[in-house]
C-alpha positions, 0 to 999 in steps of 0.5 A: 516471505514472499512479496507475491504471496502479500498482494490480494491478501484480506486486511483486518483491522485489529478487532476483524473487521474488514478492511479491503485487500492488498493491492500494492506495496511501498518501498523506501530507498535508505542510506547512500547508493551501493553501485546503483542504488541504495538498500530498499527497506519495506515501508508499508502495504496499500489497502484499496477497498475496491480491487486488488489490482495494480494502480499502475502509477495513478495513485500519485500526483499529476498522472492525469493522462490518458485521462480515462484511464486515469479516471477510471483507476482513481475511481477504481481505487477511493477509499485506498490508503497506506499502511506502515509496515509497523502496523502490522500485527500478523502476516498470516495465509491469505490475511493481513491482520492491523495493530490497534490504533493503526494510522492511514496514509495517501497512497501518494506517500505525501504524509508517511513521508515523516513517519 
């Protein structure tokens, strides 16, 4: 799989309904460093109901400035939230299909942190 061929794609949740589109995706460091970092693991895709565009950083915390710019991504991007690669139910051409009973996250990663 090709991580390019992810972004844009449709998501669904478990009965079809539409959910939005990639727009972004999250990867976890794990483990100790190996020469300059440790072993990147897949940790979930960002659906954002709105757009399939970048959030180019502003989805976490304190990144206010430049104020418009901030203001008009988070405006772009409500609604958008985090999904664990385990609720996952089929990759398919151009869809990302849910497992039922999949859980949002922020896209902040303050709550997956957890998971």
């Amino acid at each position: 799989m090709i991580l390019g061929d992810l972004l844009g794609n449709t998501v669904q949740d478990a009965d079809g309904g539409w959910l939005g589109r990639v727009a972004d995706v999250r990867f976890a460091l794990d483990g100790t460093a190996h020469q300059l970092m440790a072993e990147p693991r897949l940790l979930g895709l960002v659906i954002s109901p709105h757009s399939a565009a970048s959030f180019l950083g502003y989805e976490r915390n304190g990144l206010t400035r430049p104020w418009l710019l901030a203001r008009m991504l988070r405006w772009r991007h409500r609604g958008a939230f985090l999904v664990l690669w385990e609720d996952i139910a089929v990759v398919g051409a151009g869809s990302v299909r849910l497992r039922p009973g999949y859980t949002r996250y922020s896209t902040a990663l303050q709550d997956a942190a957890e998971a």
